[in-house]
BANUNU-841493 format. One record per atom (N, C-alpha, C): x, y, z. Coordinates in steps of 0.05 Angstrom, whole numbers, padded with zeros to 5 digits, always signed. Each point is the difference from the previous one (the first is absolute). Example, Ala and Ser with C-alpha at 12.3 -4.5 7.8 and 13.67 -1.06 7.14 Angstrom:
2
+00264-00114+00156-00018+00024+00000+00018+00024+00000-00007+00021-00014+00016+00024+00001-00015+00022+00014
This chain:
99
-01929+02651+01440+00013+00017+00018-00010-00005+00029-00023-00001+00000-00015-00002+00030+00018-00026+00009-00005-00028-00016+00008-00024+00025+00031+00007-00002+00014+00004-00017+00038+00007+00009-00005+00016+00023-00019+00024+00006+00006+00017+00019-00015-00011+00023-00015-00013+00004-00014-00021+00021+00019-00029+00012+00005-00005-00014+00018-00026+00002+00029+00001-00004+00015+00035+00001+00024+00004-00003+00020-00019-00018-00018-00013-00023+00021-00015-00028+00005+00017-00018+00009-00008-00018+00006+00009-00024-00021+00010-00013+00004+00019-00016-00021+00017-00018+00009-00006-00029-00019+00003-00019+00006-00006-00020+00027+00013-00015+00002+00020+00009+00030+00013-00008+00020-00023+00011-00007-00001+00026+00023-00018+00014+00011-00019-00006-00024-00019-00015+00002-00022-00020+00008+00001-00022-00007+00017-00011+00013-00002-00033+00036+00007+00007+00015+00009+00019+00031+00001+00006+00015-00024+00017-00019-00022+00004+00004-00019+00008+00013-00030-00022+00013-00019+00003+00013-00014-00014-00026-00029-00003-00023+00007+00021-00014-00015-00001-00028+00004+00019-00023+00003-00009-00027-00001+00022+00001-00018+00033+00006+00015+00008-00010-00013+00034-00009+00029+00015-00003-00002+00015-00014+00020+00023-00017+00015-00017-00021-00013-00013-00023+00012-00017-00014+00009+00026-00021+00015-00001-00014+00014+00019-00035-00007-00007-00008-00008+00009-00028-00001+00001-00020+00007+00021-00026+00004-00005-00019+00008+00010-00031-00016-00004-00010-00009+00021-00023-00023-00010-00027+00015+00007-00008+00005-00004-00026+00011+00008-00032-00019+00001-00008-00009+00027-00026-00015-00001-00025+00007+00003-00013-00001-00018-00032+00009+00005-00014-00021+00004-00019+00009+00013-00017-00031+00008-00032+00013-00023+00008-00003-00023-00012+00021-00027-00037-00004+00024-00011-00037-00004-00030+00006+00004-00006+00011+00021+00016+00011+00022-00019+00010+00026+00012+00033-00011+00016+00005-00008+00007+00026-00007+00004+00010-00017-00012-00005-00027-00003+00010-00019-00031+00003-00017-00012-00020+00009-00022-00018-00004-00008-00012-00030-00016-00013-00011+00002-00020-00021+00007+00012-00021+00000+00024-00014+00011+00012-00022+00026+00004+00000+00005-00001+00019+00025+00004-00008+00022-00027+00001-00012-00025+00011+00006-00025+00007-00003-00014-00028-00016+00011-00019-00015-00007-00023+00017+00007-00018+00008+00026-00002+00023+00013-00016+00027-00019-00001+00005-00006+00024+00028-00008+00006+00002-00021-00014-00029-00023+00000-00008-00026+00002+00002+00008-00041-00005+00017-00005+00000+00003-00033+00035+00002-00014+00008+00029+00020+00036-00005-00004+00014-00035+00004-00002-00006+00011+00005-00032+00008-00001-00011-00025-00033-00007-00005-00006-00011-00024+00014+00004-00030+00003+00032+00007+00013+00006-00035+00037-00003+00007+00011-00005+00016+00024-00010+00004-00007-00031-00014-00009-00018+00024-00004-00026-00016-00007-00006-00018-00011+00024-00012-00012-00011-00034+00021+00002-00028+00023+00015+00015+00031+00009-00012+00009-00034-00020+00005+00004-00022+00018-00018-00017+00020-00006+00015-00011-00032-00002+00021-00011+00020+00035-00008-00016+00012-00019+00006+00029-00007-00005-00012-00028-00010-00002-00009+00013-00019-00029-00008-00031-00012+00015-00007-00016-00013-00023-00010+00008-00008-00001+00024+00041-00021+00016-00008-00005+00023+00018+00025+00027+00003+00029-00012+00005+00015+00014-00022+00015+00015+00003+00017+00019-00019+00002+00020+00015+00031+00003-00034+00015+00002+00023+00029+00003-00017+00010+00037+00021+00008+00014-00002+00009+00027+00001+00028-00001-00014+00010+00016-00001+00033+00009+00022-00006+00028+00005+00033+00008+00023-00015+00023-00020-00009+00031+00020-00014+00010-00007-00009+00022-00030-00020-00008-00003-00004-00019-00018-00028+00003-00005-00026+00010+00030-00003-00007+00003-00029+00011+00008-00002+00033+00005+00022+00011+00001-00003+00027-00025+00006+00002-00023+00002-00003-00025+00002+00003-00011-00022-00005+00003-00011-00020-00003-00028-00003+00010-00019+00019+00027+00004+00005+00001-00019+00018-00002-00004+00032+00000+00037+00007-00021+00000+00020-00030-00010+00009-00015-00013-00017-00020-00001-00006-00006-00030+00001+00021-00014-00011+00002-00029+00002+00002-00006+00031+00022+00016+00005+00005-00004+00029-00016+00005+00019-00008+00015+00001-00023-00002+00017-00024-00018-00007-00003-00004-00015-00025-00032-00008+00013-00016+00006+00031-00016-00003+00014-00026-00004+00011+00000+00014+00009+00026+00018+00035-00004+00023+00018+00007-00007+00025+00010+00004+00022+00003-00016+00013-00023-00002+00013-00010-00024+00013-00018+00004+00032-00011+00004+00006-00007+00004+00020-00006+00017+00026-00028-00007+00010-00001-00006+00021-00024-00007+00000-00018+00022-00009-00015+00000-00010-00033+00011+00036+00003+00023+00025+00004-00010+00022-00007+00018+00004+00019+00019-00007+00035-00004+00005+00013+00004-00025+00007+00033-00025-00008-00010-00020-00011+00015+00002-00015+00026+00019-00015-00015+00011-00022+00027+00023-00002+00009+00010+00022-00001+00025+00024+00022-00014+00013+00014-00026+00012-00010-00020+00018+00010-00002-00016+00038-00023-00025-00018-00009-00010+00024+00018-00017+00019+00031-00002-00007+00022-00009+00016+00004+00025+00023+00002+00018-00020+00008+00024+00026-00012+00004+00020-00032-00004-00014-00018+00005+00028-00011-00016+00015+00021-00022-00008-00009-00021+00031+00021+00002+00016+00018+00012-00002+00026+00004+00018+00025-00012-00012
């Protein structure tokens, strides 16, 4: 109820009279857990995590994600590696900005 009424979408009523899901409504909430929570509770989280991943997988080579992981992940690359970028698209880049 809160993010439909924050973000003026659809509410779950709203959705279920719909022919199809779009204008879902969400709400993200960020804690920065170790400076504001402090290690127990960073520890807890770090245990929920764990017992997700430890879930029966689909197959061997399936991989199970909590949400928003992989943009964490790939935040993470990026800032160590750079973002990367399509080699052609790159070099429109540096066309434009020579004039």
């Amino acid at each position: 109820m809160l993010a439909s009424v924050l973000s003026n979408g659809n509410s779950v009523r709203d959705l279920s009279n719909l022919p199809a899901e779009y204008d879902i409504s969400q709400v993200f909430i960020a804690i920065e857990v170790e400076n504001r929570l402090g290690e127990e509770v960073a520890a807890k989280i770090q245990e929920t995590i764990d017992y997700f991943k430890g879930a029966e997988k689909e197959s061997e080579s399936s991989q199970i994600f909590y949400p928003n992981e992989m943009s964490y992940t790939t935040r993470e690359d990026n800032l160590q590696n750079g973002i990367p970028v399509d080699q052609e698209y790159w070099d429109v880049v540096l066309r434009e900005a020579q004039g």
